[in-house]
C-alpha positions as CSV (number, residue, x, y, z in Angstrom):
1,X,0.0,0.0,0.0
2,X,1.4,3.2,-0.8
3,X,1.1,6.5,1.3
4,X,3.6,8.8,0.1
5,X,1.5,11.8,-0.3
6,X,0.0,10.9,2.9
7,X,3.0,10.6,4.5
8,X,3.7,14.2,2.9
9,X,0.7,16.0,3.9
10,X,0.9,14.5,7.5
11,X,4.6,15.7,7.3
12,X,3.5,19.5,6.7
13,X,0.3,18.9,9.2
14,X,2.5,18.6,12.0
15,X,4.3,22.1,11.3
16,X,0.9,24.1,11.3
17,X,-1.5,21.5,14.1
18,X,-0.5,20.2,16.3
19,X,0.4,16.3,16.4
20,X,-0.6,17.0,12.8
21,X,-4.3,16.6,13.5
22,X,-7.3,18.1,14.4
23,X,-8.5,15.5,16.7
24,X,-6.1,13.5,18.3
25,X,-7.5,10.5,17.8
26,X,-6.6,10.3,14.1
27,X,-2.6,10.6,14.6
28,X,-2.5,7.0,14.6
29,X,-0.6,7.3,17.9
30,X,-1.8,3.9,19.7
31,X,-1.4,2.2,16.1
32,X,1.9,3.7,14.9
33,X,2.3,4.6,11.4
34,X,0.8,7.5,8.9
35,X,-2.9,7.9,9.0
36,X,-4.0,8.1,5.5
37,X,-5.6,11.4,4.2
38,X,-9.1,10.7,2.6
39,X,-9.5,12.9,-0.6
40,X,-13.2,11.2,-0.9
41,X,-16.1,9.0,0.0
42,X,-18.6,6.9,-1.6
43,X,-21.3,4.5,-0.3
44,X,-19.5,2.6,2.3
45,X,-16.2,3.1,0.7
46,X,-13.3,6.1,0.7
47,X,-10.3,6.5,-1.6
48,X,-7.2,8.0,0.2
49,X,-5.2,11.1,-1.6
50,X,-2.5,7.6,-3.1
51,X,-5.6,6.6,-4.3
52,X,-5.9,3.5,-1.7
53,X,-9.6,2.1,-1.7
54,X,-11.2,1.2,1.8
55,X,-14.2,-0.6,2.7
56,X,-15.0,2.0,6.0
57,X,-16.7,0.8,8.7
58,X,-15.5,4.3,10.4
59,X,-18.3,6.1,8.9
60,X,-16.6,9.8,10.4
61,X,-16.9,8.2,13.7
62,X,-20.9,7.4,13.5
63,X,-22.4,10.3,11.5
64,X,-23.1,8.9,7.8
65,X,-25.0,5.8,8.8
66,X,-26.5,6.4,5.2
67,X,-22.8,6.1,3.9
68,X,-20.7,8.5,1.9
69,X,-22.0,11.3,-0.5
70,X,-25.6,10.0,-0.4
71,X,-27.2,11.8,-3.5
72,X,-30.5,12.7,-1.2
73,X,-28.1,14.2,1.7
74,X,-25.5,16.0,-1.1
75,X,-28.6,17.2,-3.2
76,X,-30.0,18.6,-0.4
77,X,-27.2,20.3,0.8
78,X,-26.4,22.0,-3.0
79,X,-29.9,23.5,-2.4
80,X,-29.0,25.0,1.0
81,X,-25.8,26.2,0.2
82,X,-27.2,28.0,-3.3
83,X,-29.6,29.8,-0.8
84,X,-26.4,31.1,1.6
85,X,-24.4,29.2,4.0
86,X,-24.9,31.5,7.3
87,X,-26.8,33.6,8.7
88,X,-26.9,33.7,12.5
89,X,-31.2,33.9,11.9
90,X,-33.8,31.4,12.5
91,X,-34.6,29.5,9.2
92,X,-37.3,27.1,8.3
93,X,-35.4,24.0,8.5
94,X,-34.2,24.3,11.6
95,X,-37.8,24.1,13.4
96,X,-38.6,21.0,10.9
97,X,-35.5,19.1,12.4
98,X,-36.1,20.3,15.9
99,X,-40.0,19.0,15.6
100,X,-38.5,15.4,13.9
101,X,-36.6,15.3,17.4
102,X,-39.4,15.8,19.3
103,X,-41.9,14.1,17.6
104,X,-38.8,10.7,17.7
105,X,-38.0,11.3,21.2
106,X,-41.0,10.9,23.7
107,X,-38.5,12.4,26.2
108,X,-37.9,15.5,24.2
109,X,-40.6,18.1,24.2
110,X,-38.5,21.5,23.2
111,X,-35.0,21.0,21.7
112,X,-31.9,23.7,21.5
113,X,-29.7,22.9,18.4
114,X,-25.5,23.9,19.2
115,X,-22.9,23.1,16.9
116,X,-21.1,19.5,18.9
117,X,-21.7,16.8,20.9
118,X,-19.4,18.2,22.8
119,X,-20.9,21.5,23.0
120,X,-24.4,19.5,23.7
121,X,-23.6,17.2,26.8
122,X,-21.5,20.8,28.3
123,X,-25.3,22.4,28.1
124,X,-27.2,19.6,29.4
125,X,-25.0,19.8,32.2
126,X,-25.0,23.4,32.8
127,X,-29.2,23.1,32.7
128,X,-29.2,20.0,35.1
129,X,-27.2,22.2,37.3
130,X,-29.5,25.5,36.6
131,X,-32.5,23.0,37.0
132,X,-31.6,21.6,40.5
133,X,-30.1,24.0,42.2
134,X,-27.5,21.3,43.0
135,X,-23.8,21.1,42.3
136,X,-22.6,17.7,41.4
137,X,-22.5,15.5,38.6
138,X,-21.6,11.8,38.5
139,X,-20.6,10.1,34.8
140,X,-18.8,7.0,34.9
141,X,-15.1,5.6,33.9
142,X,-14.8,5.2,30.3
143,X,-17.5,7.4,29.4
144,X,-16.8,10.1,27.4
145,X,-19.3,13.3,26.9
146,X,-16.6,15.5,25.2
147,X,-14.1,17.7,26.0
148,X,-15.7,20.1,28.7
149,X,-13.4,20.9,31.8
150,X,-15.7,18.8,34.3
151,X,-16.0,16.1,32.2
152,X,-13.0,15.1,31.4
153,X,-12.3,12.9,34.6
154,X,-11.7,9.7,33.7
155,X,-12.8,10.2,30.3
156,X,-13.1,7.3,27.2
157,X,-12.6,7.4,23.6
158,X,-9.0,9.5,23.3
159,X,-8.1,10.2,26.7
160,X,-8.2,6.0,26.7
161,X,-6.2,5.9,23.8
162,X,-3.3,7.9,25.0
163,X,-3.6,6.9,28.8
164,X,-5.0,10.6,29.7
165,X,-7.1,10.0,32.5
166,X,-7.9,13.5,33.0
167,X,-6.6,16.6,31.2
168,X,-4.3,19.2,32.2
169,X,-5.7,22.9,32.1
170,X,-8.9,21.5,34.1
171,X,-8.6,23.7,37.5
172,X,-8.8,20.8,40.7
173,X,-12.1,22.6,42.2
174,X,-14.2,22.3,39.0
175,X,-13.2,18.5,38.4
176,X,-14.0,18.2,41.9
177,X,-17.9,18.6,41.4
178,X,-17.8,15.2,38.9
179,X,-17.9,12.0,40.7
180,X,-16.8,9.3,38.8
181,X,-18.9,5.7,39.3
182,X,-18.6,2.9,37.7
183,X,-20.4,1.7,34.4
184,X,-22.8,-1.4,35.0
185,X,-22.2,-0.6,39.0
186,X,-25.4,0.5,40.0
187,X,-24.0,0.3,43.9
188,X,-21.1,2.7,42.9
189,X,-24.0,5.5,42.2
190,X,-25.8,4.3,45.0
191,X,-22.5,5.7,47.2
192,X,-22.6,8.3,46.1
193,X,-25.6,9.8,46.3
194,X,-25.4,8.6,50.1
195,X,-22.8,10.8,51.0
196,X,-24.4,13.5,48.7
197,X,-28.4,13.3,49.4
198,X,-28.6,16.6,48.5
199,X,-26.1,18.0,46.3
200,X,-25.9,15.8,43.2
201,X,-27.5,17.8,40.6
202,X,-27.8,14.8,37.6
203,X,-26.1,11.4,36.1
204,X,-24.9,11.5,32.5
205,X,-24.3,8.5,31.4
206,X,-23.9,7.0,27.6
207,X,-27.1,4.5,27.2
208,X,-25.0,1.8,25.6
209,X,-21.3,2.7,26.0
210,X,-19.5,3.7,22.7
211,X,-16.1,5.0,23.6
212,X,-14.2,2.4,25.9
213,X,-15.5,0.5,23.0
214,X,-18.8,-1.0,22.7
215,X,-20.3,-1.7,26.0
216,X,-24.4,-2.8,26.1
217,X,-26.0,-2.0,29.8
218,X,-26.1,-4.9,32.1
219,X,-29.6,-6.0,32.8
220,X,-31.3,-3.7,35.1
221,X,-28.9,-0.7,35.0
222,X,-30.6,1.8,33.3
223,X,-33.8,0.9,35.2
224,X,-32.0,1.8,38.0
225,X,-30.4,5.0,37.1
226,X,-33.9,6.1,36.3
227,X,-34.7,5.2,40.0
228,X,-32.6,6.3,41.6
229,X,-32.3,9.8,40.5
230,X,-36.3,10.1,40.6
231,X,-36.1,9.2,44.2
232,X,-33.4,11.4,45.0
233,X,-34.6,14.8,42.8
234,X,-31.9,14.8,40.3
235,X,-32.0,14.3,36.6
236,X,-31.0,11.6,34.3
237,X,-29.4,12.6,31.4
238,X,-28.8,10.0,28.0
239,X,-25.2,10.8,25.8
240,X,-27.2,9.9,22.6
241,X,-24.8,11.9,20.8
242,X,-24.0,8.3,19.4
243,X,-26.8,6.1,20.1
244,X,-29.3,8.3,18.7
245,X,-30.9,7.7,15.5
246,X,-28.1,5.2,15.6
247,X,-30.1,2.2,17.4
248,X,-33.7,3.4,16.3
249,X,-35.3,6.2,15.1
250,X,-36.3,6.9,18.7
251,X,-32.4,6.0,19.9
252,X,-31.5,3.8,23.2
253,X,-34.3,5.2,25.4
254,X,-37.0,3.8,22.7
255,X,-34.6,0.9,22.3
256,X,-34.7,0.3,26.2
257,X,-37.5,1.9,27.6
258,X,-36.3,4.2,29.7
259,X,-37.2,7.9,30.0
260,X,-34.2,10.2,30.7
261,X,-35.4,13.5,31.5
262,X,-32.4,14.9,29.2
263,X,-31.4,13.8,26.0
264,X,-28.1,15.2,23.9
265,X,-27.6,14.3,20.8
266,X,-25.5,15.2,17.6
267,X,-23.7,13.1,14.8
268,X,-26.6,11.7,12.8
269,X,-28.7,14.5,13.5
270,X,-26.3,16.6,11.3
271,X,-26.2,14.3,8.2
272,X,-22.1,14.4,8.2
273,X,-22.0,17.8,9.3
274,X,-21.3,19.9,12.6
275,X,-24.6,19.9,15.0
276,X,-25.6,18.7,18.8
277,X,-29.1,19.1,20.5
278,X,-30.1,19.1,23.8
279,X,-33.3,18.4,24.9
280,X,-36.1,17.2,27.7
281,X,-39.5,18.3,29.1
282,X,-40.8,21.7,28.7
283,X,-40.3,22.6,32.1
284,X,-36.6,21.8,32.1
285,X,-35.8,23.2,29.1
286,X,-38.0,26.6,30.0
287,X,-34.6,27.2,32.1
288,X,-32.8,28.1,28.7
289,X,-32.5,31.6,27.8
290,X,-34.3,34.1,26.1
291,X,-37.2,32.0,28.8
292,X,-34.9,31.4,31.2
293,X,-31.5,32.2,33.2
294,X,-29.6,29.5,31.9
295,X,-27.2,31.5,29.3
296,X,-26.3,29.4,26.3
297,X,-25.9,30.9,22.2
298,X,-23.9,30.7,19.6
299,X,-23.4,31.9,16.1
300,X,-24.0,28.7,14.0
301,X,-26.3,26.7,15.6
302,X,-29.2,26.2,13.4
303,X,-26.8,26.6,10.5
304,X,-28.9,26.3,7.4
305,X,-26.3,23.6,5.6
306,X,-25.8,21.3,9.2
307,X,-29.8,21.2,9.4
308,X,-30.5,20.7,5.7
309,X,-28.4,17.2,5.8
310,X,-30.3,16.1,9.3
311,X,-33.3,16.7,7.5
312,X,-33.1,14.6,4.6
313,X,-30.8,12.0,6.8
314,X,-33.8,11.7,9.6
315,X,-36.6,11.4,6.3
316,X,-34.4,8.0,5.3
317,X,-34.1,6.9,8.5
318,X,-38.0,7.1,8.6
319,X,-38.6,4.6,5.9
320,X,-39.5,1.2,6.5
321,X,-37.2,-1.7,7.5
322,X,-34.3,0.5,7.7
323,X,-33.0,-0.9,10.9
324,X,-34.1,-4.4,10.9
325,X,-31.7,-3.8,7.3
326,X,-28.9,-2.3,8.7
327,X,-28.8,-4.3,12.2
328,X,-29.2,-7.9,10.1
329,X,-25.9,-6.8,8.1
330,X,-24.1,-5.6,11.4
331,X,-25.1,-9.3,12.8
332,X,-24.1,-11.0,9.8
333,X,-20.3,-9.1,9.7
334,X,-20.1,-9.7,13.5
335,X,-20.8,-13.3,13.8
336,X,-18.6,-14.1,10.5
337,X,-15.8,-12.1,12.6
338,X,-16.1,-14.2,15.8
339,X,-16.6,-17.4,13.4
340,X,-12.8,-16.9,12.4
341,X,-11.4,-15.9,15.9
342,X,-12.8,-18.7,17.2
343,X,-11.3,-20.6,14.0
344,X,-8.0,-19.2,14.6
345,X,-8.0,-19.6,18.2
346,X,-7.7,-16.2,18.7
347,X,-8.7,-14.5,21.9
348,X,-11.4,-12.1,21.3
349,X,-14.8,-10.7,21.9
350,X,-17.3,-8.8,20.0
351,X,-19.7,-6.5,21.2
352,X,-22.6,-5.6,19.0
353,X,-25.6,-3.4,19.8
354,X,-27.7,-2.9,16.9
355,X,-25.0,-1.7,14.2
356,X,-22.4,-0.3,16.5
357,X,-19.7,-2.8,17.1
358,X,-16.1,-3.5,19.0
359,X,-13.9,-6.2,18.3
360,X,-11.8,-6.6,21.3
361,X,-8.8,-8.4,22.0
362,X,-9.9,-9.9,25.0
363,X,-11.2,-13.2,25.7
364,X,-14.5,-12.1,26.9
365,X,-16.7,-11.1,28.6
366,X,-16.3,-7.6,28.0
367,X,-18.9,-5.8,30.1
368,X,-16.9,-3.1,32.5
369,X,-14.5,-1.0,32.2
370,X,-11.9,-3.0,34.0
371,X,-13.0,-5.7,31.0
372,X,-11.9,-3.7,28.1
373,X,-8.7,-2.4,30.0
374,X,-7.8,-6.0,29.9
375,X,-7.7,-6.0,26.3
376,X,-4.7,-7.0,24.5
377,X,-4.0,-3.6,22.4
378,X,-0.5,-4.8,20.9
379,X,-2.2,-7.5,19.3
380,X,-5.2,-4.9,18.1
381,X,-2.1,-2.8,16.5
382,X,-1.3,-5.9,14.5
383,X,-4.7,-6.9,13.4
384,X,-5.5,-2.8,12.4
385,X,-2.6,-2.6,10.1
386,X,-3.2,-5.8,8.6
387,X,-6.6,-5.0,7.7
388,X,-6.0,-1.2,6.6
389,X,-3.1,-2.7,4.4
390,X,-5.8,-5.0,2.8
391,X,-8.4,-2.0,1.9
392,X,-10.5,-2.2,5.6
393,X,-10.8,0.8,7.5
394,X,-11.7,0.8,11.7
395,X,-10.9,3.3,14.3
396,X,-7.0,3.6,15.0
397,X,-8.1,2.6,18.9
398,X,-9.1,-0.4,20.7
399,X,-11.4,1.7,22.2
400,X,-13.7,3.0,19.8
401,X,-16.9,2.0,17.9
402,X,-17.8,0.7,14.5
403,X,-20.2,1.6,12.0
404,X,-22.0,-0.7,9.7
405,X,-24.1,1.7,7.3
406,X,-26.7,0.9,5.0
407,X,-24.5,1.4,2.1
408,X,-22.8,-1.5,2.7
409,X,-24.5,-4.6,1.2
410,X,-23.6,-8.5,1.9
411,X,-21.0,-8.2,-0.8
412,X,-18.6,-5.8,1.4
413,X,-19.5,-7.7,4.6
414,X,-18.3,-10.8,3.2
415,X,-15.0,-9.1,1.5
416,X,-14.2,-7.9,5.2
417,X,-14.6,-11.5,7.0
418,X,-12.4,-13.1,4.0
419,X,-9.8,-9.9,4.4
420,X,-9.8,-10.3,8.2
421,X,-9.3,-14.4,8.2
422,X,-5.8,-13.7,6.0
423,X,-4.7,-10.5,8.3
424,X,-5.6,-13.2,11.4
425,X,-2.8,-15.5,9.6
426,X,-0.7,-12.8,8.7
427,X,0.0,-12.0,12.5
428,X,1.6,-15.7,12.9
């Protein structure tokens, strides 16, 4: 496989950005080697700037689960742009994806669109806090709600990645007010709402867990979140920033049941491009300004483009057998991947929920955090190159998620099994 204009460009990137990326993720940095740069995408496939073709099960970390440059989501975003790409105003689009929220979320009766995930779950938390009148926040090891100073404690995804428990530049004090329990634990949260009957303000917590890897909730554990803070005053809040429109067109909560009184959300919602939500009941979310003292704005959100794609994303979502489709060939890829593990007498474990998936190096089970950090990433290293060298591309991390889309078809899901049976015997 060649990569010498990657291996250029990454070579200049690292004189203007730092680590030579915009996310630190992509420097390859727990795999080794040059990440390649993607000049394009289409379907479930990508072509690098060497002109390297990958099957991706990446998917830009979860957004295009109708694949690459679908001609619904790129026609409907040459009409938006002909019309102006900014304009800091309300436009119409931006109440018809809010009311598609709503109307898929029976949790969410008024939404606020921002501009991140990030910027989404930093809101929620700000409004459980505004909300309660309370202080404290608990999220749990391995959990990551992006990159806001009180929740990076103990953080997934990345900060797994590169062993960065925490961050620096996050002042002691603030961190302080985040209590850290433990996923699938429900008598970790219990503990700590003992000691604090008053003061914890909400739980955040990722529905199924998406960034220590794929990690479904134990039997009972949501049902008990939701107890547990209705007992005690404080709010439940669902990360669906992944899940959502991911699972089903209603996310984890209709997947599961539950009722969070906060949802975030981002990702699919944006149809490839950069969006979050928050939302809940109207009398939580009448605490956001102009109705309320809970200050939150910004420029972009609503942006005529980001909404545009969501739109026409969410109306294919809508249609018919879409996720008994799209779950079938994420059950089909996943089985035939433990079939040849298992073959090769390979340790490893795969966890599936609905078409988000993690193939661990691990013998299994894989269902806390202390689990996954058992997982042999040296061998994942391996098995990662081996496949990208054979035209498969996965997140450079044990840690992370994959995608199945429903532009991949059986024909690409039985490619990737035979691909991944030779990189297996290539490690030998």
């Amino acid at each position: 496989m060649n990569l010498s204009r990657s291996e250029e460009l990454f070579a200049q990137a690292q004189k203007y950005i730092p680590g030579g990326v915009n996310s630190p993720v992509r420097s390859f940095r727990a795999v080794g080697g040059t990440p390649p740069f993607i000049a394009r995408g289409q379907g479930p496939r990508v072509w690098d700037v060497d002109g390297n073709e990958y099957i991706d099960y990446l998917g830009s970390w979860g957004p295009l689960v109708l694949g690459h440059a679908h001609p619904v989501v790129v026609q409907a975003l040459h009409k938006a742009a002909e019309g102006g790409t900014s304009f800091g105003a309300p436009v119409e689009q931006e109440v018809e994806l809010a009311k598609m929220i709503c109307d898929a979320f029976p949790s969410v009766d008024s939404v606020r669109l921002v501009n991140s995930g990030t910027e989404a779950c930093m809101s929620a938390i700000r409004l459980s806090r505004a909300f309660t009148g309370r202080n404290k926040i608990i999220k749990f090891a391995g959990c990551y709600h992006g990159h806001a100073d009180g929740l990076l404690v103990k953080a997934g995804s990345g900060a797994m990645t590169h062993g960065i428990p925490t961050s620096a530049g996050v002042p002691e004090s603030y961190a302080s007010e985040t209590l850290v329990a433990d996923f699938n634990d429900l008598a970790s949260v219990e503990q700590f709402f003992n000691a604090n009957p008053d003061g914890i303000a909400g739980i955040i917590v990722e529905p199924v867990a998406g960034n220590m890897g794929v990690v479904p909730p134990a039997e009972g554990f949501l049902e008990g979140l939701r107890r547990i803070t209705s007992q005690a005053g404080s709010l439940l809040i669902f990360d669906e920033v992944i899940t959502g429109f991911r699972l089903e067109y209603g996310g984890a909560q209709t997947k599961f049941g539950i009722t969070p009184d906060i949802t975030t959300l981002g990702k699919i919602i944006g149809g490839g491009l950069p969006v979050g939500a928050y939302g809940g009941r109207t009398d939580i979310m009448e605490m956001v300004a102009p109705l309320g003292p809970m200050y939150q704005a910004g420029t972009l959100s609503g942006n005529p483009l980001a909404v545009a794609a969501g739109v026409a994303t969410l109306n294919e979502l809508k249609k018919p057998g879409v996720y008994q489709h799209i779950d079938g060939l994420a059950q089909k890829l996943t089985d035939g991947l433990s079939d040849i593990f298992v073959k090769h007498e390979v340790p490893g474990t795969i966890n599936r929920v609905g078409s988000m998936f993690t193939g661990f190096f691990n013998p299994g089970p894989v269902e806390i955090l202390t689990h996954v950090e058992k997982s042999d990433v040296e061998s994942h290293k391996r098995f990662f190159h081996a496949m990208l060298e054979r035209g498969i591309y996965t997140a450079p991390s044990q840690f992370e998620a994959g995608f199945v889309s429903l532009a991949h078809t059986q024909a690409e899901v039985d490619q990737t099994i035979e691909i991944a049976e030779e990189a297996l015997k290539s490690m030998r």
